[in-house]
C-alpha positions as CSV (number, residue, x, y, z in Angstrom):
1,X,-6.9,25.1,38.7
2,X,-6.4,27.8,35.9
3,X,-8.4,27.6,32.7
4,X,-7.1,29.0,29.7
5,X,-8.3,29.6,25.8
6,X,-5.3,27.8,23.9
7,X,-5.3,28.1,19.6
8,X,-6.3,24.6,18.4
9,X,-3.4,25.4,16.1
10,X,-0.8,25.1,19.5
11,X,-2.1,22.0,20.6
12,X,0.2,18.6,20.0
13,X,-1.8,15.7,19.9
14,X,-0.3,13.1,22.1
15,X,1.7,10.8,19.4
16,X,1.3,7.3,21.6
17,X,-2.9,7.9,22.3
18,X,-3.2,4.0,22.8
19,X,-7.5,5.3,22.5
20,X,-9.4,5.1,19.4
21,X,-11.6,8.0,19.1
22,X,-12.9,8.2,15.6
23,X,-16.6,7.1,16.7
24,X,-16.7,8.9,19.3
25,X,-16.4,12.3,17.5
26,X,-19.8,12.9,15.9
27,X,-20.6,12.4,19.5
28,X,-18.7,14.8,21.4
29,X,-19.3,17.1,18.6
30,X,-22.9,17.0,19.3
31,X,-22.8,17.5,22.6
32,X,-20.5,20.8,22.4
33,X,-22.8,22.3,20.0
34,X,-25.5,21.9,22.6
35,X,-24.0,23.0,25.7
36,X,-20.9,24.2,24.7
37,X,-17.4,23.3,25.5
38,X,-17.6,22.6,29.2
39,X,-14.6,20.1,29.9
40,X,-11.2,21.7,29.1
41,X,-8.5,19.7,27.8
42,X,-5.6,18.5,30.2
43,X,-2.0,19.9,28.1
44,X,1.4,19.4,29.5
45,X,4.0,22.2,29.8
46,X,4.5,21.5,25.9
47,X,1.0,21.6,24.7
48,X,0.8,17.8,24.4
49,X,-2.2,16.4,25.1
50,X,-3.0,14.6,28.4
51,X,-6.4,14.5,28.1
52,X,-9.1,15.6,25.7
53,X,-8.1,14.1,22.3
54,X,-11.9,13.5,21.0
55,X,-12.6,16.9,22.0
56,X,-9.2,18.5,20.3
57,X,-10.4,16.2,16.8
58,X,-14.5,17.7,17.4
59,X,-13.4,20.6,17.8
60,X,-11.3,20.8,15.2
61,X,-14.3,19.1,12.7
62,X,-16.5,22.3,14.4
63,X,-13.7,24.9,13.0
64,X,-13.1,26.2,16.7
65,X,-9.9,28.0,16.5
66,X,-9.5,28.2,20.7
67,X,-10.6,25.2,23.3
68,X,-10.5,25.6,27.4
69,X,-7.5,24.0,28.7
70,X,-5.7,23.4,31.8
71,X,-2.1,22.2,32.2
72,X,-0.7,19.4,34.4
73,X,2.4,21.1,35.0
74,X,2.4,19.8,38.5
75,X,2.8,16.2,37.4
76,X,6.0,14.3,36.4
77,X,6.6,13.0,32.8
78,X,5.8,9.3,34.9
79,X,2.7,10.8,36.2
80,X,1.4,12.0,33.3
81,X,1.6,8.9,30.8
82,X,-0.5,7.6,34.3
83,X,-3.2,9.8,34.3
84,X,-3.1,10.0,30.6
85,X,-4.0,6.2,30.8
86,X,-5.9,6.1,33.9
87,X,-8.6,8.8,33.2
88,X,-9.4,7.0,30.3
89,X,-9.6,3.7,32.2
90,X,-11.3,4.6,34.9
91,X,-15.1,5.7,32.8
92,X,-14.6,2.1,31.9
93,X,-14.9,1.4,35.3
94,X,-18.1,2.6,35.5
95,X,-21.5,0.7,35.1
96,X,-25.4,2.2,34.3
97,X,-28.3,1.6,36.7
98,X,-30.6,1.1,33.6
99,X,-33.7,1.9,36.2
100,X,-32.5,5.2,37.1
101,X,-31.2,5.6,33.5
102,X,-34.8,4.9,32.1
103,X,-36.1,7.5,34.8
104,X,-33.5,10.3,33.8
105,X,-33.8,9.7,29.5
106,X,-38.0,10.2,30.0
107,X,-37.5,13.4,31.4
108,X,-35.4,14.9,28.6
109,X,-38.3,15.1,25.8
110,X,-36.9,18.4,24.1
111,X,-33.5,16.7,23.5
112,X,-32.5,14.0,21.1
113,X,-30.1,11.5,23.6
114,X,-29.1,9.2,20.6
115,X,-27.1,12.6,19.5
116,X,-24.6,11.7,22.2
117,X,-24.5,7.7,21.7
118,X,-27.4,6.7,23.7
119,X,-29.3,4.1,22.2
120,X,-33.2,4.5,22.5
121,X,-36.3,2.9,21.3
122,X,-38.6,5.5,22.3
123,X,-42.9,4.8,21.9
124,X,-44.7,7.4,20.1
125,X,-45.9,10.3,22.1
126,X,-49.3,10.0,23.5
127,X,-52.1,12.8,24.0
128,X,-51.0,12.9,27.3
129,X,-47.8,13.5,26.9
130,X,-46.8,10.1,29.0
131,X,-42.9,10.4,29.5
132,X,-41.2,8.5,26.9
133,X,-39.9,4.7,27.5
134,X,-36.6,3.6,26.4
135,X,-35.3,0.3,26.0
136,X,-31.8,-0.4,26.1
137,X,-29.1,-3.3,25.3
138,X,-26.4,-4.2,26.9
139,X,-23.7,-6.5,26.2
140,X,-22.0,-8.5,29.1
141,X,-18.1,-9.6,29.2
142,X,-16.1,-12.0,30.5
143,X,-12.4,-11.5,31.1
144,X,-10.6,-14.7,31.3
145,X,-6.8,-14.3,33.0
146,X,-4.7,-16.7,31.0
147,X,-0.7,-17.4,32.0
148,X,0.7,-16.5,28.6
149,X,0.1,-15.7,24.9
150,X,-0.4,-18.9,24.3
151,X,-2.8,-20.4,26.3
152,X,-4.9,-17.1,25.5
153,X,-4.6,-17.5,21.7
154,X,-5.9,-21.2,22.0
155,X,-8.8,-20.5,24.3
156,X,-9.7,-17.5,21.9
157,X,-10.0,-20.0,19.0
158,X,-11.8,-22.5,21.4
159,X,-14.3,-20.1,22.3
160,X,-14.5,-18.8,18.7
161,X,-14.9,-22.4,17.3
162,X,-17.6,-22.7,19.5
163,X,-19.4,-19.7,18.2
164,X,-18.6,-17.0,20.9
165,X,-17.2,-13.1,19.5
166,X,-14.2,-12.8,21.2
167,X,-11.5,-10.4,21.4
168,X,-8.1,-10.2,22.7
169,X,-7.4,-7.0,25.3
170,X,-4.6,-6.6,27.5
171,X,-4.9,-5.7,30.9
């Protein structure tokens, strides 16, 4: 795999990006002003993004006028509205061990975490310089395979009746 500087200016946005990205920017722009930009962008032969659209829009909002990319000029058009889709589905599939979570966050004291998303409640420092403790929350789905539109609209209002936040995702 080849890595190339491209101008920000020749890169094409992917027009049917079905991700949402706008909170995500503050983060990835933090974390490529501390350790640079270390993940090049996927491009197809046309400059079209595959993957990297939060880090084309924070670099862009950091005035970079070149970004590392590599191009998927091995794919087919089919495979790339795949991978397009499935790199971005598949960090979903991914799920914390808060334990070793805990464990790595204390041993980062020089370096704010909440910069890139992480949610802590760190205790003030003590004399001894304990490591610092971090609590976390987490929020816990339930996907519910319904036969239609239908019967997924009317156990939506069911569930929101009842007092549940639900949303509607298709799989």
């Amino acid at each position: 795999m080849q890595i190339k500087m491209v101008p920000i200016t020749d890169i094409v946005p992917y027009e049917n990006n079905p991700r949402k990205n706008a909170d995500a920017v503050q983060y990835v722009k933090n974390s490529i002003k501390e350790f640079g930009f270390r993940i090049p962008m996927v491009l197809d032969a046309e400059n079209v993004i595959v993957c990297g659209h939060t880090r084309y829009l924070a670099a862009q909002e950091l005035g970079m006028t070149e970004v590392p990319c590599t191009y998927a000029d091995d794919l087919t058009e089919e495979q790339i509205k795949a991978f397009r889709l499935a790199d971005n589905k598949t960090a979903e599939m991914s799920a914390w061990d808060f334990e070793k979570l805990e464990l790595e966050l204390s041993e980062l004291p020089g370096i704010d975490m909440a910069d890139f998303g992480f949610e802590l409640d760190f205790e003030e420092k003590t004399e001894t310089k304990e490591p610092k403790e971090a609590t976390y929350s987490e929020s816990i789905g339930v996907i519910i395979d319904c036969s239609d539109e239908e019967e997924a609209e009317e156990i939506f209002n069911k569930l929101q009746e009842e007092g549940y936040t639900c949303r509607i995702s298709t799989l």
